[in-house]
PAMARPA-955829 format. One record per residue (C-alpha): x, y, z. Coordinates in nm, 4 decimals. Each point is the difference from the previous one (the first is absolute). Layout:
# PAMARPA-955829
X | Y | Z
...
END
This chain:
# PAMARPA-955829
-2.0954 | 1.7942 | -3.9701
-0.0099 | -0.3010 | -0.1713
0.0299 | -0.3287 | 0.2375
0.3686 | -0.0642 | -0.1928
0.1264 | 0.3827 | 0.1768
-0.2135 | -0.1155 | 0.3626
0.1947 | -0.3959 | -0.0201
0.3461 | 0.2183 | -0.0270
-0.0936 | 0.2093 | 0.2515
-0.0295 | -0.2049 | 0.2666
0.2758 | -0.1891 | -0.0945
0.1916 | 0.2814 | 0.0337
-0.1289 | 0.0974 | 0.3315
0.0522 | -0.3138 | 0.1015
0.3776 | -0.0296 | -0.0710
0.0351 | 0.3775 | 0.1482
-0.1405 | -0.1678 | 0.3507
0.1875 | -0.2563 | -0.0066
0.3326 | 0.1772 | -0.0783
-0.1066 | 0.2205 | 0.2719
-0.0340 | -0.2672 | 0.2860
0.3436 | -0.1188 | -0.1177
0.1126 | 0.3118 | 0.0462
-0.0875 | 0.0464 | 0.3287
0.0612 | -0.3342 | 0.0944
0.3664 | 0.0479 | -0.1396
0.0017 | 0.3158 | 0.2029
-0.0808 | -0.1167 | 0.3407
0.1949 | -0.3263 | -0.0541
0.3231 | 0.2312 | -0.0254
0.3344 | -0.1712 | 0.1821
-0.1649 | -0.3226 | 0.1011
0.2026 | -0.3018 | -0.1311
-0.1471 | -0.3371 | 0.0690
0.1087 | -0.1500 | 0.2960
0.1082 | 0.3690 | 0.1520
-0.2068 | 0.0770 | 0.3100
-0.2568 | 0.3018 | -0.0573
-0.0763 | 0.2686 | 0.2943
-0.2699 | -0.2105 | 0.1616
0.1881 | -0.3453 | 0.0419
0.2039 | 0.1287 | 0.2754
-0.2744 | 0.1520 | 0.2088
-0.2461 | -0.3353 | -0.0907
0.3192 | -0.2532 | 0.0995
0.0613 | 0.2056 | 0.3324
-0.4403 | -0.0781 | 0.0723
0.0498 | -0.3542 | -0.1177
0.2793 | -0.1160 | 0.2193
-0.1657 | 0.2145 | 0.3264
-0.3273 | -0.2720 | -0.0528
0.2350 | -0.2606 | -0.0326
0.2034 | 0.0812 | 0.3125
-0.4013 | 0.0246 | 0.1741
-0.0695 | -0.3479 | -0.1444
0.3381 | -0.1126 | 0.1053
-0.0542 | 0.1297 | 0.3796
-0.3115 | -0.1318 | 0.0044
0.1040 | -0.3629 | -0.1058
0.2560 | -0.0378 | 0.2520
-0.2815 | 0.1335 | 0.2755
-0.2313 | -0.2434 | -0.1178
0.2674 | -0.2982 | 0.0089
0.1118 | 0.0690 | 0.3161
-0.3276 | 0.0493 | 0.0940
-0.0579 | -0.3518 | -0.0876
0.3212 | -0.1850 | 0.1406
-0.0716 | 0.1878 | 0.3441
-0.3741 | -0.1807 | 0.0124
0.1593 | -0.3242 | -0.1919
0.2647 | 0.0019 | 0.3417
-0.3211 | 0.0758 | 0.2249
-0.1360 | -0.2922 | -0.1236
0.2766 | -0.2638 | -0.0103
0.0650 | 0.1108 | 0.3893
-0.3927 | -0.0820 | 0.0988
END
């Protein structure tokens, strides 16, 4: 094979594996629209808001945590 026939070859290769991956990117991409929520979302904004509800509980625990010793203090 002259290095002309091994150059074209690659190329070739090349474009078949990248036709390929956008294939199968195409493929798995199927029915998602930007902005549309995929199968995950749901079950990943359902773990997000139970952290924040934690965070938010534990806020308000700390606070009145804090004004009950701020009242201990201003009555000494």
């Amino acid at each position: 094979m002259t290095g002309a026939a091994v150059g074209i070859a690659v190329l070739v290769a090349l474009v078949a594996l990248v036709a390929a991956i956008v294939a199968v990117a195409r493929n798995r991409s199927s029915g998602q629209e930007i902005g549309k929520p995929d199968r995950m979302s749901e079950e990943v904004v359902a773990g997000l808001m139970a952290e924040l509800r934690k965070w938010q509980a534990e806020a308000a625990h700390w606070k009145a945590t804090a004004e009950r010793l701020q009242r201990e203090l201003d009555g000494r």
